[in-house]
LUMDRENFI-136076 format. One record per residue (C-alpha): x, y negated, z negated; residue number from 1; residue in three letters. Coordinates in nm, 3 decimals, m for minus. Layout:
! LUMDRENFI-136076
REC X Y Z NUM Ala
...
END
This chain:
! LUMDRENFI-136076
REC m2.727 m1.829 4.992 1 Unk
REC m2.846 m1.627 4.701 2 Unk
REC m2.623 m1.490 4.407 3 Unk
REC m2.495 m1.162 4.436 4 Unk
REC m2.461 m1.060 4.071 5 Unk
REC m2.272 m0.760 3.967 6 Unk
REC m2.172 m0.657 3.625 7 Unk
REC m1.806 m0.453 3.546 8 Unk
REC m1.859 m0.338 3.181 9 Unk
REC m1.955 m0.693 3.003 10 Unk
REC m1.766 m0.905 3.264 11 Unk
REC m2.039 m1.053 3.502 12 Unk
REC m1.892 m1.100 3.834 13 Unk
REC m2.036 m1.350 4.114 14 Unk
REC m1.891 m1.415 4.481 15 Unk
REC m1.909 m1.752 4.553 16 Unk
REC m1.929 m1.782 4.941 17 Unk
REC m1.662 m2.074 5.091 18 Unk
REC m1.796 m2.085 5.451 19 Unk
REC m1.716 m1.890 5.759 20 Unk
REC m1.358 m1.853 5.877 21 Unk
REC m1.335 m1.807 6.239 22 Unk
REC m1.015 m1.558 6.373 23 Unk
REC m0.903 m1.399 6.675 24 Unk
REC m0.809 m1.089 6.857 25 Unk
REC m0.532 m1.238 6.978 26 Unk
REC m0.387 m1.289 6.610 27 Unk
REC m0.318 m0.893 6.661 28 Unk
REC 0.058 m0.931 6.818 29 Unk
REC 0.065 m0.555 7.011 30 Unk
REC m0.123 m0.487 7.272 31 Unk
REC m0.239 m0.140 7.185 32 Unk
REC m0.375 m0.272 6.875 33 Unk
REC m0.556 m0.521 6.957 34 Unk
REC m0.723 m0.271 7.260 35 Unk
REC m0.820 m0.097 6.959 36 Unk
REC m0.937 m0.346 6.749 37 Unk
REC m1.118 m0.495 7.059 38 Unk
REC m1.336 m0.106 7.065 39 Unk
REC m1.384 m0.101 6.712 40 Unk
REC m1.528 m0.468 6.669 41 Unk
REC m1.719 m0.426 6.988 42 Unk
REC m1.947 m0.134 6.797 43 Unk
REC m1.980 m0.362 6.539 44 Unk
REC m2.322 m0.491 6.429 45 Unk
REC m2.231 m0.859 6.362 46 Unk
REC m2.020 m1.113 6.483 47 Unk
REC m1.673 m0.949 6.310 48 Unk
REC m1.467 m1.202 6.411 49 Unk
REC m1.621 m1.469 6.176 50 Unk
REC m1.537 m1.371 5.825 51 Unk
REC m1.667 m1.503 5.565 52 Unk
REC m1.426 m1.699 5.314 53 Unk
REC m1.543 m1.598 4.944 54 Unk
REC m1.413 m1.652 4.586 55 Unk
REC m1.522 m1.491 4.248 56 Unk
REC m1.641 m1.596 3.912 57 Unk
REC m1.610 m1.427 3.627 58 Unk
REC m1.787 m1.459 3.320 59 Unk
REC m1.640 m1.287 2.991 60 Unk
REC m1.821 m1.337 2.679 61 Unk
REC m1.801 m1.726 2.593 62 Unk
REC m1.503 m1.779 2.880 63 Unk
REC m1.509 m1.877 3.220 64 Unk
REC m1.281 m1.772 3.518 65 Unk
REC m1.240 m1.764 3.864 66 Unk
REC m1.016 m1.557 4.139 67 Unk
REC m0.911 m1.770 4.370 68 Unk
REC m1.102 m2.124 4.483 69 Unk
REC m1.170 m2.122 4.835 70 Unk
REC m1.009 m2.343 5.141 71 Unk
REC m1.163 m2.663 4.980 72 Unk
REC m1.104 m2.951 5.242 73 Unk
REC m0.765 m2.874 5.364 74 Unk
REC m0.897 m2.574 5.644 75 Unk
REC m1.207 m2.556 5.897 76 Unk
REC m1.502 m2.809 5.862 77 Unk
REC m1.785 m2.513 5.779 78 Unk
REC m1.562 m2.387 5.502 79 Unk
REC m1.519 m2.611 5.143 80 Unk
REC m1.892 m2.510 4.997 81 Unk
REC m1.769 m2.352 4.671 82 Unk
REC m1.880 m2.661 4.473 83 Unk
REC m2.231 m2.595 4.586 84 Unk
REC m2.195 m2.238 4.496 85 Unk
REC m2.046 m2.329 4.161 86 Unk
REC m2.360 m2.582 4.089 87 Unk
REC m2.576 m2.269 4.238 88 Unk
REC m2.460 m2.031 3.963 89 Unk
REC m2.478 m2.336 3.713 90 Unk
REC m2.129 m2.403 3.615 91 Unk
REC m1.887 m2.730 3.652 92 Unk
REC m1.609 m2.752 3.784 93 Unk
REC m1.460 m2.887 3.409 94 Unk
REC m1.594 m2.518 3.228 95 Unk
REC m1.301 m2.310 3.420 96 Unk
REC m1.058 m2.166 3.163 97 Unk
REC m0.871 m1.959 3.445 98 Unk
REC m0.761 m1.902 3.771 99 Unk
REC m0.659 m1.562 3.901 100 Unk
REC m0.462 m1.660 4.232 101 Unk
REC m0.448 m1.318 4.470 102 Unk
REC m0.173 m1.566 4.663 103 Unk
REC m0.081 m1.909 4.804 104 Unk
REC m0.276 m1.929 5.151 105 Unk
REC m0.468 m2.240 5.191 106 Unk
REC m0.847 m2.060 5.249 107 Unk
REC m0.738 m1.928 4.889 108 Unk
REC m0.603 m2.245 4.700 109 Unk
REC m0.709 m2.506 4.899 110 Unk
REC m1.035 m2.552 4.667 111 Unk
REC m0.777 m2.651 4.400 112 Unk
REC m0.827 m2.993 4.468 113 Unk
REC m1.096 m3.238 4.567 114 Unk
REC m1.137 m3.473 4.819 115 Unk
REC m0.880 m3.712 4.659 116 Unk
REC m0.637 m3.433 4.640 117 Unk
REC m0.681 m3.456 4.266 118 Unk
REC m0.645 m3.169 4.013 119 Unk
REC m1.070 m3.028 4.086 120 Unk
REC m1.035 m2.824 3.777 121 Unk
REC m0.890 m3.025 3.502 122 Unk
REC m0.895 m2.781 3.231 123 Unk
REC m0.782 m2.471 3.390 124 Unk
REC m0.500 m2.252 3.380 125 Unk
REC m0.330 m2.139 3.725 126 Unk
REC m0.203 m1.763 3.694 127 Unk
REC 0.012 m1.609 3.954 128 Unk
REC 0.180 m1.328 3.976 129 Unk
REC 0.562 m1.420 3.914 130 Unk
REC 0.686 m1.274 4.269 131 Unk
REC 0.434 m1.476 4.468 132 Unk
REC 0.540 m1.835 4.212 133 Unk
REC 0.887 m1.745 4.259 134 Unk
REC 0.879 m1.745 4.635 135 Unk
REC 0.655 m2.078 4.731 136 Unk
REC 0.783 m2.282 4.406 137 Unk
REC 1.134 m2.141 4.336 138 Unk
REC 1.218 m2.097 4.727 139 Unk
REC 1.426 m2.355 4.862 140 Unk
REC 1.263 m2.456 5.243 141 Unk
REC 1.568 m2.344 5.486 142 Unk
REC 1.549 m2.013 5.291 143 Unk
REC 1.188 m1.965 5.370 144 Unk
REC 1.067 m1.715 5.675 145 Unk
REC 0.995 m1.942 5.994 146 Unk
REC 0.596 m1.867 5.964 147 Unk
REC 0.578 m1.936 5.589 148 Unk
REC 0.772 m2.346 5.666 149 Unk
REC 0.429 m2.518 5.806 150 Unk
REC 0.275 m2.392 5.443 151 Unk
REC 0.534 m2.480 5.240 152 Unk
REC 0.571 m2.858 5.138 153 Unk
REC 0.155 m2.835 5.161 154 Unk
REC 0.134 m2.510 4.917 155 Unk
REC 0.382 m2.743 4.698 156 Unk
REC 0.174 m3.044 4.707 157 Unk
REC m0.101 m2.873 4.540 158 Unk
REC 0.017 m2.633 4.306 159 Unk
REC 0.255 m2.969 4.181 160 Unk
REC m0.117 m3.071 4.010 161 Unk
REC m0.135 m2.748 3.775 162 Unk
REC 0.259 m2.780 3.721 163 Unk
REC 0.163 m2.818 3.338 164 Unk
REC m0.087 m2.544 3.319 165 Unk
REC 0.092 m2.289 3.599 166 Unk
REC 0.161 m1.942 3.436 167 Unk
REC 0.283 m1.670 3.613 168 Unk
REC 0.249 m1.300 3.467 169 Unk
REC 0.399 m0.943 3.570 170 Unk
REC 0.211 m0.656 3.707 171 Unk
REC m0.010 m0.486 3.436 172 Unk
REC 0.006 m0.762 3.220 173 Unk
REC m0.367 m0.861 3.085 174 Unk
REC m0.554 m1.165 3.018 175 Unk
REC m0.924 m1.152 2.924 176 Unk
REC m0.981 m0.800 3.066 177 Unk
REC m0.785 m0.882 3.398 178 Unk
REC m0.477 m0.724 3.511 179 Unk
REC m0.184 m0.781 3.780 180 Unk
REC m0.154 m0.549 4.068 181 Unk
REC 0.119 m0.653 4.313 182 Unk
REC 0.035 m0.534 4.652 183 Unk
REC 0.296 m0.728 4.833 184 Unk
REC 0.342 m0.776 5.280 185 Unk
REC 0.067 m0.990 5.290 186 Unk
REC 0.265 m1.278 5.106 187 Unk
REC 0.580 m1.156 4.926 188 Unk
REC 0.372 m1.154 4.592 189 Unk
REC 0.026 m1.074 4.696 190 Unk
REC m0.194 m0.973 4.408 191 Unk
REC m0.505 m0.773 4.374 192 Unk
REC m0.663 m0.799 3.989 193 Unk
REC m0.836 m0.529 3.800 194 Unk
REC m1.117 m0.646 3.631 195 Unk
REC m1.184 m0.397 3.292 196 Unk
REC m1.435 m0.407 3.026 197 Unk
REC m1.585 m0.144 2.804 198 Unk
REC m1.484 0.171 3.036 199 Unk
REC m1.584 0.036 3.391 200 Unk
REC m1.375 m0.186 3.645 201 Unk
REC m1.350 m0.372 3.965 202 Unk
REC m1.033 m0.445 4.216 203 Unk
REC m1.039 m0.815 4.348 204 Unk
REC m0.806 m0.726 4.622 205 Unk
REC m0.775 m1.063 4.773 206 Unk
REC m0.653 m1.010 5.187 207 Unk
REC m0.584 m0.673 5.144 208 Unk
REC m0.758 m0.656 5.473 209 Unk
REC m0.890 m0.912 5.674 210 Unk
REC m1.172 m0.783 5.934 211 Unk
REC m1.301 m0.526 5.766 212 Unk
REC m1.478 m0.358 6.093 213 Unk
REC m1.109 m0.274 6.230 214 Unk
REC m0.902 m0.301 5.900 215 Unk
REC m1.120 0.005 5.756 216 Unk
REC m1.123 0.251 6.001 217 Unk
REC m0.771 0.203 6.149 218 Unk
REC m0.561 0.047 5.878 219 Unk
REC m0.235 0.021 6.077 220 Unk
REC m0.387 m0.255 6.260 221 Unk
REC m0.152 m0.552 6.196 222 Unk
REC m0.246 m0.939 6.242 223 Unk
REC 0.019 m1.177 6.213 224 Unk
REC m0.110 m1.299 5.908 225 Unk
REC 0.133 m1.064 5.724 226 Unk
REC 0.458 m1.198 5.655 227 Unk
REC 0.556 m0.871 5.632 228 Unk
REC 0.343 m0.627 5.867 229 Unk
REC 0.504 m0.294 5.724 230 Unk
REC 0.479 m0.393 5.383 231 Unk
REC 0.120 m0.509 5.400 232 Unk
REC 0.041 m0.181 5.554 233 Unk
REC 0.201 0.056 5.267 234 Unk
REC 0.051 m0.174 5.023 235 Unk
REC m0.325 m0.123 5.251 236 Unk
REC m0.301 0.213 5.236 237 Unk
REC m0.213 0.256 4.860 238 Unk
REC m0.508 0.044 4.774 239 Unk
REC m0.698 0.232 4.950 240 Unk
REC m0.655 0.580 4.917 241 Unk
REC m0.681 0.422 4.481 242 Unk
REC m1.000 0.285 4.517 243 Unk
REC m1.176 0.540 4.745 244 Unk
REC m1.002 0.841 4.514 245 Unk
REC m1.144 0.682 4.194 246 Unk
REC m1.470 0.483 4.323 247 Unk
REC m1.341 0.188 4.195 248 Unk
REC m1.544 m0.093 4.365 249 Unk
REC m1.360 m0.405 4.522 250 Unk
REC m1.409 m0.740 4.536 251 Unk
REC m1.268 m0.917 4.838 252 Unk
REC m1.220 m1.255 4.978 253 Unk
REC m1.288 m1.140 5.358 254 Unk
REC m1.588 m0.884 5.296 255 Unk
REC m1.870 m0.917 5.499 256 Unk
REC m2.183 m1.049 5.280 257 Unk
REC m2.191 m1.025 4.936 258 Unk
REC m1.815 m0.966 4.937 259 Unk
REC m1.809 m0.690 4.693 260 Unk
REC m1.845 m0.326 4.796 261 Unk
REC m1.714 0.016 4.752 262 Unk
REC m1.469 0.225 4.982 263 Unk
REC m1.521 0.566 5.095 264 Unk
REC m1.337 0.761 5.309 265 Unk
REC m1.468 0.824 5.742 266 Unk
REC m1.316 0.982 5.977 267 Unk
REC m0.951 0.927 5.972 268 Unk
REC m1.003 0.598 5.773 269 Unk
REC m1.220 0.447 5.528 270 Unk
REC m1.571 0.255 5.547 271 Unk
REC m1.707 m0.008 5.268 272 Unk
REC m2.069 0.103 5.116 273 Unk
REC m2.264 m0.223 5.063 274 Unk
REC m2.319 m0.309 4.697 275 Unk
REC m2.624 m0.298 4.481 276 Unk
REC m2.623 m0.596 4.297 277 Unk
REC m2.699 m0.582 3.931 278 Unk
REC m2.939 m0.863 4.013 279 Unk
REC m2.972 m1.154 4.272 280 Unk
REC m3.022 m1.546 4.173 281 Unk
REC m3.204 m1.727 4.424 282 Unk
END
């Protein structure tokens, strides 16, 4: 797949495509909803239901970042092919400084480690926002919410390899040109970053939504991927209504192909405009 290269400021930003990620209608707990959502991906013009599984890196001057790492080998067989986009955009595994975590879900951490369950990026350092560190690392198991226990000695397991190098930051607080915006339902601590350099920026919003063909135009649609369905929701539409109001264009982990867009308002809802990529690697 070729790179989709799109500069914010001096920042150059690159999606870095994980695999496919099959889901479900019937992941949509009421019934109304998912008749609705059934309609809406129906007049779709691809297959919504597969979404694609993406990660971002960031280049800033001399330093080297990522937003989150992909499902590595620890989710479905087609996903785990960020080392081969890595090696497509010409950088090693060993050249990360940084890793933006939007939250600790395993299609978002799970490239973390290799195949050995070894530390895959040995000089890095893990940031998280401190709500979503506090509740998988601080937590203690019987205090957990029943869907969040099959995650949690797993979620351990692997952030326990970045225990040295694990920093956890508050909302607003920068590092390199990115920023911490809690938009919390998803996971308690969900985070979207704002990317800023020299005047322009870009919202890596992480699973804000999920299938953007329903998500978009009928945001109260809720999958029980959110912990916290209400939550998620108020934190969806305040994202949102932001980026539409002020064009700010969004980066995010379930966007169809190239994963980076902008969001307009249609209809009663929203849309995402394709984007124009500063340039494309082959």
């Amino acid at each position: 797949m070729p790179l989709h290269i799109r500069m914010v400021g001096r920042i150059e930003v690159t999606p870095l495509w994980d695999g496919p990620l099959p889901t479900s209608l019937a992941k949509i707990p009421d019934p109304t909803h998912r008749a609705e959502a059934e309609a809406l991906v129906a007049r779709a013009n691809r297959n919504a239901l597969i979404l694609d599984v993406y990660a971002f890196l960031l280049r800033i001057g001399d330093h080297l970042a990522m937003i989150d790492t992909g499902s590595g080998r620890l989710g479905n067989p087609d996903l785990g092919r960020l080392p081969d986009a890595l090696s497509a955009a010409g950088v090693t595994h060993d050249e990360i400084g940084t890793i933006f975590m939007t939250h600790a879900h395993r299609d978002h951490y799970g490239g973390l480690v290799d195949a050995q369950g070894s530390r895959a990026f040995p000089n890095a350092e893990l940031i998280f926002h401190e709500k979503e560190a506090r509740f998988w690392l601080d937590s203690a198991f019987e205090d957990m919410p029943q869907r969040a226990r099959p995650h949690y000695h797993p979620t351990r397991e692997v952030l326990s390899r970045y225990a040295d190098r694990l920093r956890r930051v508050t909302d607003g607080e920068d590092i390199f040109g990115v920023s911490a915006v809690l938009a919390p339902g998803h996971t308690p601590g969900h985070t979207c970053w704002l990317i800023q350099s020299d005047g322009a920026c870009m919202l890596a919003w992480g699973d804000l939504i999920h299938v953007a063909e329903m998500h978009l135009p009928a945001p109260h649609i809720a999958m029980e991927y959110d912990y916290d369905p209400d939550l998620a929701l108020r934190s969806r539409l305040r994202v949102l209504d932001w980026v539409a109001t002020d064009r700010i264009p969004i980066a995010g982990a379930h966007l169809p192909v190239p994963g980076i867009g902008t969001i307009v308002r249609s209809g009663g809802g929203y849309a995402c405009e394709a984007d124009q990529p500063a340039r494309v690697k082959a």
